[in-house]
C-alpha positions as semicolon CSV with decimal commas, in nm:
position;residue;x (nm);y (nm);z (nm)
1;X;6,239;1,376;-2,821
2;X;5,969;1,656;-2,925
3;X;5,585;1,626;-2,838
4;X;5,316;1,852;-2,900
5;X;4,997;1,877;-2,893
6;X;4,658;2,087;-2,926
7;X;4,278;1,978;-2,868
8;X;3,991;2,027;-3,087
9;X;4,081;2,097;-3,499
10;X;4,493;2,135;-3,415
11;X;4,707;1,821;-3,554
12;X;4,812;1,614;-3,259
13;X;5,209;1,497;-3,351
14;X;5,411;1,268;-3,134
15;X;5,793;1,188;-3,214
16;X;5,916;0,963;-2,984
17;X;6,219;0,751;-3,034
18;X;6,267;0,413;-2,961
19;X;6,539;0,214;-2,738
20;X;6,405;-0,078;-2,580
21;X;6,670;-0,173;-2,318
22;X;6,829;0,153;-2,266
23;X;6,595;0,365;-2,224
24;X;6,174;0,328;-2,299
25;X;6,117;0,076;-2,043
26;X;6,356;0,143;-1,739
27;X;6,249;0,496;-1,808
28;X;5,875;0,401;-1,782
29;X;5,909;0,212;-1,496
30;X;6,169;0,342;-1,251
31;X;6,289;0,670;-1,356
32;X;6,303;0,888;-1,082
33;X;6,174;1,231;-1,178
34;X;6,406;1,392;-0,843
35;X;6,695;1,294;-0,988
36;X;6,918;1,455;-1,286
37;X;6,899;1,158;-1,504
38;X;6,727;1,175;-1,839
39;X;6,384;1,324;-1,836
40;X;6,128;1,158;-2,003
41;X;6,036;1,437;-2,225
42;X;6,455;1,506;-2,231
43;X;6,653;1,269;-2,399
44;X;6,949;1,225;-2,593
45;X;6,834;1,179;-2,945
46;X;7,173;0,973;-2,991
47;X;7,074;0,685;-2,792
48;X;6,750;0,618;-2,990
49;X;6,739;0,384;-3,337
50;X;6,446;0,527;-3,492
51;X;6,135;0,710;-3,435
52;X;5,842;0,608;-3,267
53;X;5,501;0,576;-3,508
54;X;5,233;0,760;-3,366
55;X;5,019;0,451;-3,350
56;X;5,274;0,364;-3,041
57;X;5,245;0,665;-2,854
58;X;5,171;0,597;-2,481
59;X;4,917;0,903;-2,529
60;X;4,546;0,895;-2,633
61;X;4,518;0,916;-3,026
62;X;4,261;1,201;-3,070
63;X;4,104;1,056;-3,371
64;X;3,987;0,732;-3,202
65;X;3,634;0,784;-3,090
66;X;3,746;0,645;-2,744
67;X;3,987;0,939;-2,685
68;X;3,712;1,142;-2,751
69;X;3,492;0,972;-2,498
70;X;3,741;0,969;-2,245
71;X;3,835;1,311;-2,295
72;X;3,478;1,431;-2,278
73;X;3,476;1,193;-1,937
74;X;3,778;1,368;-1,808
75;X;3,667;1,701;-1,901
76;X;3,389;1,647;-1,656
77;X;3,585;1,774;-1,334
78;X;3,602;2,009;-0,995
79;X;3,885;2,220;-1,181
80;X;3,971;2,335;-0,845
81;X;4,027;2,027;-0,644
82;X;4,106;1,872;-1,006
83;X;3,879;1,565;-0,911
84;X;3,835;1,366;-1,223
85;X;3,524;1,188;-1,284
86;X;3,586;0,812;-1,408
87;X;3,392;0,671;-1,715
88;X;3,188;0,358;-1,677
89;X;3,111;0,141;-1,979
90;X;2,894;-0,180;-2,078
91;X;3,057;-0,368;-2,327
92;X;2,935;-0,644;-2,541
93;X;3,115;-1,007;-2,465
94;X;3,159;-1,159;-2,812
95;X;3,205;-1,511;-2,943
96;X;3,317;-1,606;-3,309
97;X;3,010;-1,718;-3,529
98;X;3,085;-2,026;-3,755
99;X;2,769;-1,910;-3,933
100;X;2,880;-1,548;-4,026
101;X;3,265;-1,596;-3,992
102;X;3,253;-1,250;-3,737
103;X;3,231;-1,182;-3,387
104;X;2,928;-1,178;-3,282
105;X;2,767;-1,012;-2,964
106;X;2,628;-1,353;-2,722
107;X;2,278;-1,371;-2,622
108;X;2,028;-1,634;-2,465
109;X;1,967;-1,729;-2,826
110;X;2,321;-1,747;-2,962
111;X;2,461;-1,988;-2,732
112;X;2,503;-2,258;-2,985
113;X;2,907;-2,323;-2,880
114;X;2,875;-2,209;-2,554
115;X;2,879;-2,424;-2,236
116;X;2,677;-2,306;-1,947
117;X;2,728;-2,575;-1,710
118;X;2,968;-2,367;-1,436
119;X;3,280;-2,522;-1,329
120;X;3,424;-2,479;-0,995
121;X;3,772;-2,409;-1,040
122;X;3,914;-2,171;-1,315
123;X;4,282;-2,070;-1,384
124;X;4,371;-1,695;-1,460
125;X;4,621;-1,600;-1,668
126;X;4,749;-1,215;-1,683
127;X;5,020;-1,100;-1,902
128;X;5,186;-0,772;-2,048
129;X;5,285;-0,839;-2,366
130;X;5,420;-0,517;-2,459
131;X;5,287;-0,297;-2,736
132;X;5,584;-0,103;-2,831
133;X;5,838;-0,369;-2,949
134;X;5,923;-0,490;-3,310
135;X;5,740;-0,649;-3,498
136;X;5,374;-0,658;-3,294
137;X;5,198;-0,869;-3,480
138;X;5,496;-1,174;-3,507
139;X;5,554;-1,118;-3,149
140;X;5,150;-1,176;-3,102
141;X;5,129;-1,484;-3,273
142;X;5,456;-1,647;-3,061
143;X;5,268;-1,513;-2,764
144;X;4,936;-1,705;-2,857
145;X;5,106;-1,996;-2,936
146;X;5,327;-1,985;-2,603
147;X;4,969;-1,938;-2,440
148;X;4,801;-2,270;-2,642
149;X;5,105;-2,467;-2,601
150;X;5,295;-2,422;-2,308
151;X;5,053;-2,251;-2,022
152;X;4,714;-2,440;-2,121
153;X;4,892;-2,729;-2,246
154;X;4,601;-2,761;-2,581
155;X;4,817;-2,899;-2,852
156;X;4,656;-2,936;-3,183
157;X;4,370;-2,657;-3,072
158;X;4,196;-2,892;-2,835
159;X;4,015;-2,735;-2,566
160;X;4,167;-2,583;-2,243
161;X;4,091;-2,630;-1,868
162;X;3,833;-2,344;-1,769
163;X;4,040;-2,030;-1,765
164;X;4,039;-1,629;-1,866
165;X;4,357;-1,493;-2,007
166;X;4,438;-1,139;-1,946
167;X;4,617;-0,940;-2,144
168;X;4,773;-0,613;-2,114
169;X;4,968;-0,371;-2,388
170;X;4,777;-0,530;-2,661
171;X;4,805;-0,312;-2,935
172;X;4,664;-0,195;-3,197
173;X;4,804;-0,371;-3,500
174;X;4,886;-0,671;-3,307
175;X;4,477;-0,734;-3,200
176;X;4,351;-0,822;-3,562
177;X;4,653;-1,152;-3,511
178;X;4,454;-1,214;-3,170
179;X;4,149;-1,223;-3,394
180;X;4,207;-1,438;-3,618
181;X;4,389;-1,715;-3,437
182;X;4,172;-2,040;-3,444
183;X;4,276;-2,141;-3,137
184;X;4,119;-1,841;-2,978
185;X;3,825;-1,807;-3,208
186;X;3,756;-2,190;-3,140
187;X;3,681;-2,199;-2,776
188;X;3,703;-1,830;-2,608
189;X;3,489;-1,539;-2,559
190;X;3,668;-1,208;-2,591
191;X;3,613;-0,819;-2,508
192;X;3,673;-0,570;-2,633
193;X;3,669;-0,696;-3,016
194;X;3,789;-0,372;-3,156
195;X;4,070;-0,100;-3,099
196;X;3,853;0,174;-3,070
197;X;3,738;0,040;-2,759
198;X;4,087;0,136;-2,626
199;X;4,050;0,483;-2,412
200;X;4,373;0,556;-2,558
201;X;4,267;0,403;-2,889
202;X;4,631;0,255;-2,949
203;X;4,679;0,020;-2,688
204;X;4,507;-0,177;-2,399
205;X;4,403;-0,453;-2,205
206;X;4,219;-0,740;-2,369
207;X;4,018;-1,034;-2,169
208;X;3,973;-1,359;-2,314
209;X;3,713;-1,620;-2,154
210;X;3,691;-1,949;-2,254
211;X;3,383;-2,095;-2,306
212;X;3,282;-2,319;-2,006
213;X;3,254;-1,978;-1,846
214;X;2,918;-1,806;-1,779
215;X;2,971;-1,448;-1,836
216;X;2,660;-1,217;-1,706
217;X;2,816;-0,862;-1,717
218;X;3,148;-0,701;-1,896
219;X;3,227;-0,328;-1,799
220;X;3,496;-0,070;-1,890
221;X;3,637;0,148;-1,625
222;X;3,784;0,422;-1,819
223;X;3,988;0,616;-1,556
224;X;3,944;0,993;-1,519
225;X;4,275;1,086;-1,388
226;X;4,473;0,898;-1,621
227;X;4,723;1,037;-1,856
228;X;4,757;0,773;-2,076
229;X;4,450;0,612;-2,154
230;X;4,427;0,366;-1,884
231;X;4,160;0,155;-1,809
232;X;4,046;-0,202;-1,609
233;X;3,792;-0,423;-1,817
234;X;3,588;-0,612;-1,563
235;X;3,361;-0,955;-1,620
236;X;3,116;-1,135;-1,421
237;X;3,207;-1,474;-1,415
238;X;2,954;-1,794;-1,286
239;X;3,105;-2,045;-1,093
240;X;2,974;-2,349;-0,886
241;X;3,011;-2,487;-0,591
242;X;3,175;-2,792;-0,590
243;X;2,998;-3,106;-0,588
244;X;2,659;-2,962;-0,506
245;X;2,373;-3,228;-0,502
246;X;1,995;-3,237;-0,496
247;X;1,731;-3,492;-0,541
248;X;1,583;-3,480;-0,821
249;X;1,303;-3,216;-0,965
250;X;0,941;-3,328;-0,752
251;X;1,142;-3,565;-0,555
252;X;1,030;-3,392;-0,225
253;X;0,620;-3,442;-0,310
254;X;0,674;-3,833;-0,297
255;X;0,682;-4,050;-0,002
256;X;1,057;-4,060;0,184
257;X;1,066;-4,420;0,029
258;X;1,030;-4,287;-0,317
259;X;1,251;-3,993;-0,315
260;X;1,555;-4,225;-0,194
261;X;1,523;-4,411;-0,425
262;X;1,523;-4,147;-0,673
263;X;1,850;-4,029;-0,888
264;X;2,093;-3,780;-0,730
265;X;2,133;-3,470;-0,956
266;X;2,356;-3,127;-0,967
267;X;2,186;-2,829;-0,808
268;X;2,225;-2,473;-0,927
269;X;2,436;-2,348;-0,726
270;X;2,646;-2,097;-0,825
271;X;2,841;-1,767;-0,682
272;X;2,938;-1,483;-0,936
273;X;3,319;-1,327;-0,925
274;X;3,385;-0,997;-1,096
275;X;3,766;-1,067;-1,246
276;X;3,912;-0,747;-1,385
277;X;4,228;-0,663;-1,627
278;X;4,413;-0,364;-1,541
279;X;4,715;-0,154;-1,616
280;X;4,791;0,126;-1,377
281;X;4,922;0,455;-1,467
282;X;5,284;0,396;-1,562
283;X;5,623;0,595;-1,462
284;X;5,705;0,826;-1,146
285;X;5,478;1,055;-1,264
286;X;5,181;0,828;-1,209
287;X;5,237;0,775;-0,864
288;X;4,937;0,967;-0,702
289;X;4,678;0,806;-0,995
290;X;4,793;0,450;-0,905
291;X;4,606;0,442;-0,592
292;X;4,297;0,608;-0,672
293;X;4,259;0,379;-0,992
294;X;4,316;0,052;-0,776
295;X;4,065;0,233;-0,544
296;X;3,828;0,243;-0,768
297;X;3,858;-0,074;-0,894
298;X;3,836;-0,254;-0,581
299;X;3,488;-0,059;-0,509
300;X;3,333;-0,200;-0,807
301;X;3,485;-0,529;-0,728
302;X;3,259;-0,547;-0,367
303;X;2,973;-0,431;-0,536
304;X;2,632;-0,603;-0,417
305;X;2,519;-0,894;-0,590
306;X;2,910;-1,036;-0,621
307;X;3,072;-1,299;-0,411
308;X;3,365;-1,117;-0,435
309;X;3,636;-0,961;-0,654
310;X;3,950;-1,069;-0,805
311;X;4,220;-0,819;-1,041
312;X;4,514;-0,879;-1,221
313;X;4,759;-0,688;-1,437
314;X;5,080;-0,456;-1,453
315;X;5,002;-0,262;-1,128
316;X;5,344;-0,057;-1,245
317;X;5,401;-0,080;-0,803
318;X;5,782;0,093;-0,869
319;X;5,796;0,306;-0,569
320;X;5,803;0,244;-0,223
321;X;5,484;0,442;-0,217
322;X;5,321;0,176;-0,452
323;X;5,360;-0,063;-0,163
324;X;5,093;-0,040;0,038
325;X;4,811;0,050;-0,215
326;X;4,616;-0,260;-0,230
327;X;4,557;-0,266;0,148
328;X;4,467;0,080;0,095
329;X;4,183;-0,039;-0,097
330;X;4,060;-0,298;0,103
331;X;4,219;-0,553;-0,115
332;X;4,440;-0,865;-0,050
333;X;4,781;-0,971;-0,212
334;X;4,820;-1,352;-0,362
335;X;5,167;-1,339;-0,354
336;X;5,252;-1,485;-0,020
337;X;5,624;-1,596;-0,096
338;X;5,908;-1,485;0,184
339;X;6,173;-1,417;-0,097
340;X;5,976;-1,125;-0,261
341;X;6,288;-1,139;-0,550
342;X;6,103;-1,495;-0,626
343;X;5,790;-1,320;-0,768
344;X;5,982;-1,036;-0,954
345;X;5,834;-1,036;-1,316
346;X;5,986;-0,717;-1,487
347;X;6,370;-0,605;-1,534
348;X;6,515;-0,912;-1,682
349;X;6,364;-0,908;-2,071
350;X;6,622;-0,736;-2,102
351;X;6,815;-0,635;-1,859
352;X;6,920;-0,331;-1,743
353;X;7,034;-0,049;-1,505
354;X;6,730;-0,050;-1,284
355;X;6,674;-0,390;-1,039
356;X;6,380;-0,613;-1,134
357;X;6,071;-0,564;-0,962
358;X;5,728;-0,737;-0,882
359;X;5,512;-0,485;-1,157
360;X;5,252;-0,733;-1,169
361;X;5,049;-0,847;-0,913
362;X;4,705;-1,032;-0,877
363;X;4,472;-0,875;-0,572
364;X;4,151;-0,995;-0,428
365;X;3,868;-0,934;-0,203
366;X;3,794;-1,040;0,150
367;X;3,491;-1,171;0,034
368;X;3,687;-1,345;-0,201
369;X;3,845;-1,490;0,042
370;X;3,572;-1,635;0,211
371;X;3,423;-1,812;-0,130
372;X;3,694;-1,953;-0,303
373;X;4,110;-2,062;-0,269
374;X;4,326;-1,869;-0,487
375;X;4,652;-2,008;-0,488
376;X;5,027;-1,839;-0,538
377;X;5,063;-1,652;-0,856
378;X;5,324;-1,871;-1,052
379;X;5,530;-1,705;-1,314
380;X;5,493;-1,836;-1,679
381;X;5,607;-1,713;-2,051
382;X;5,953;-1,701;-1,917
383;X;6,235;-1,626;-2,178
384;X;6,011;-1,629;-2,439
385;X;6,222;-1,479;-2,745
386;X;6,117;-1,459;-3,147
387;X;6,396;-1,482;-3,365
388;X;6,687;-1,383;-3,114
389;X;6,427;-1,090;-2,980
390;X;6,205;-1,086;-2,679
391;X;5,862;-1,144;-2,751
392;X;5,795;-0,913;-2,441
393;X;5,946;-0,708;-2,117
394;X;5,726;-0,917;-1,866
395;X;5,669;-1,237;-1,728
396;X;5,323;-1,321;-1,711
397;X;5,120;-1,460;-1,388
398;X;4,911;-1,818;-1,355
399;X;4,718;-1,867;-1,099
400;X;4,395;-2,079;-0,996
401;X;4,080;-1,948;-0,855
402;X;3,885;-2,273;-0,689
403;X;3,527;-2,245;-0,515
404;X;3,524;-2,393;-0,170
405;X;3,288;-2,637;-0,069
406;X;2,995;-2,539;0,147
407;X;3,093;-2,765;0,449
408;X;3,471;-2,633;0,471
């Protein structure tokens, strides 16, 4: 393979070469760069099929505007301690308008399809599906469907349970299929809306929330020290407590006969969970920027104001190293199965010469903890193929995030 590069006027060219079981993935996630195995940059051009576009690099593409942001951001750093500064960024949470057939930022006065009444209980779906494989955009649709179908159980486009779906490895030329699906368009809120919101501008991570979600905040945490473009895309979701009850509005400036007599109502009572969508920095190479980018997420996640912090994604945890980093950063690990083998979801789509491996992992908060039950990640979109081919590397991760009630 041959990569070069140059900054600022100089064509950028990547030729990369692809082999999906042999060599791309195991390389990218267990390749130890010790050893005298293939090099990442070093490879043996007669193992590959064809060449890689440019649109699938793994690198930033330096005519997005977002590389250019990013680039700026990572510019901005103590060149002697190399301490990269990371990039924080509002986004704008948009819902599909029936009126102008777009996506269309939501406001206080464009919540015609919206729901605002909380629920208690949401499920969270998170899920690399892979930008580098054949045929993105086919492999994007089967992926949506598997989603409608099989994990939210909405046959014929009705309307799922309360639930975000978090994608990672959405890429470029497979978002517009994301888009445009009806399903999606019907009853979900989604961020970004564009490519170009990609650090990397090729690839990224994509958050859909369905519309019986609140939503008061969505961020971008474009990371300084990564590489590749990496990022976590955060929301503020509004949940209720369960069951909460009031007497009615005035009902305490009547006499105690009146007011028990009067109608028992919901209160507004709500907590607010910051959910984000990550992929860490990828390969051997990445191992020092892993734990500073979970690090950083989990700081924004126990911000003030929050009732605590949930994130999920391809944490890329491939060395023993990676082990340990979410209870470096103050954060706490779903998975709570004996057989760790149980929750492996990479290394068998398809497999190869490296063992499988728990990649991707869903971490919380202790305050988290405190508010709400968040049960066992359970591993979905299992041997999910497209025409003989894999529709993607991973498995993907359900799990359910329920408020408790007040008096337990």
């Amino acid at each position: 393979m041959r990569a070069t590069s140059q900054h600022e006027g100089v064509k950028l060219t990547f030729i990369l070469y692809r082999s999906y079981s042999a060599w791309l993935y195991c390389t990218d996630r267990y390749l130890n760069p010790d050893s005298n195995k293939t090099s990442f940059i070093q490879v043996r051009t007669d193992t590959f099929e064809k060449p890689l576009s440019p649109a699938h690099s793994p690198w930033p593409s330096p005519q997005s505007k977002a590389y250019r942001a990013s680039h700026l951001s990572r510019s901005r750093c103590n060149q002697k301690e190399m301490e990269f500064e990371d990039e924080l960024v509002t986004l704008e949470l948009k819902r599909f308008s029936k009126h102008t057939r777009q996506w269309r930022r939501t406001s206080r006065d464009s919540q015609d399809d919206i729901e605002l009444s909380p629920p208690s209980s949401i499920r969270v779906l998170s899920w690399n599906i892979d930008f580098i494989g054949d045929k993105p955009e086919a492999r994007m649709q089967a992926a949506l469907s598997h989603i409608q179908n099989e994990v939210f159980a909405s046959e014929d486009g009705q309307k799922p349970a309360p639930c975000c779906i978090l994608l990672q490895e959405v890429s470029s030329e497979a978002f517009p299929v994301l888009l445009k699906n009806q399903w999606v368009r019907k009853h979900f809120m989604v961020i970004p809306t564009s490519a170009d919101d990609f650090p990397n501008g090729t690839y990224g991570v994509v958050t859909l929330v369905s519309k019986s979600i609140p939503v008061s905040k969505a961020q971008s945490l474009i990371f300084g020290n990564s590489a590749m473009g990496r990022s976590a895309l955060m929301v503020d979701v509004k949940l209720s407590l369960p069951n909460p009850t009031a007497k009615a509005e005035n009902g305490g400036s009547r006499s105690s006969e009146e007011s028990e007599n009067l109608p028992t109502v919901t209160a507004p009572s709500l907590i607010t969970l910051r959910l984000a969508n990550t992929h860490l920095e990828s390969l051997p190479t990445g191992v020092a920027a892993r734990p500073v980018q979970l690090a950083n997420i989990a700081s924004l996640l126990k911000e003030d104001g929050l009732h605590g912090g949930i994130v999920c994604g391809d944490m890329n945890i491939i060395r023993e190293s990676d082990l340990h980093i979410h209870e470096d950063a103050g954060l706490l690990d779903a998975w709570t199965g004996e057989d760790e083998e149980e929750g492996f979801t990479w290394g068998f789509q398809p497999p190869c010469q490296f063992a499988p491996g728990r990649l991707d992992r869903v971490f919380y908060t202790s305050a988290c903890q405190e508010k709400c039950e968040i049960s066992q990640p359970e591993r979905v979109c299992i041997g999910l193929k497209r025409n003989g081919r894999w529709v993607t590397d991973h498995y993907g991760l359900l799990t359910t995030v329920s408020v408790k009630d007040e008096k337990s």
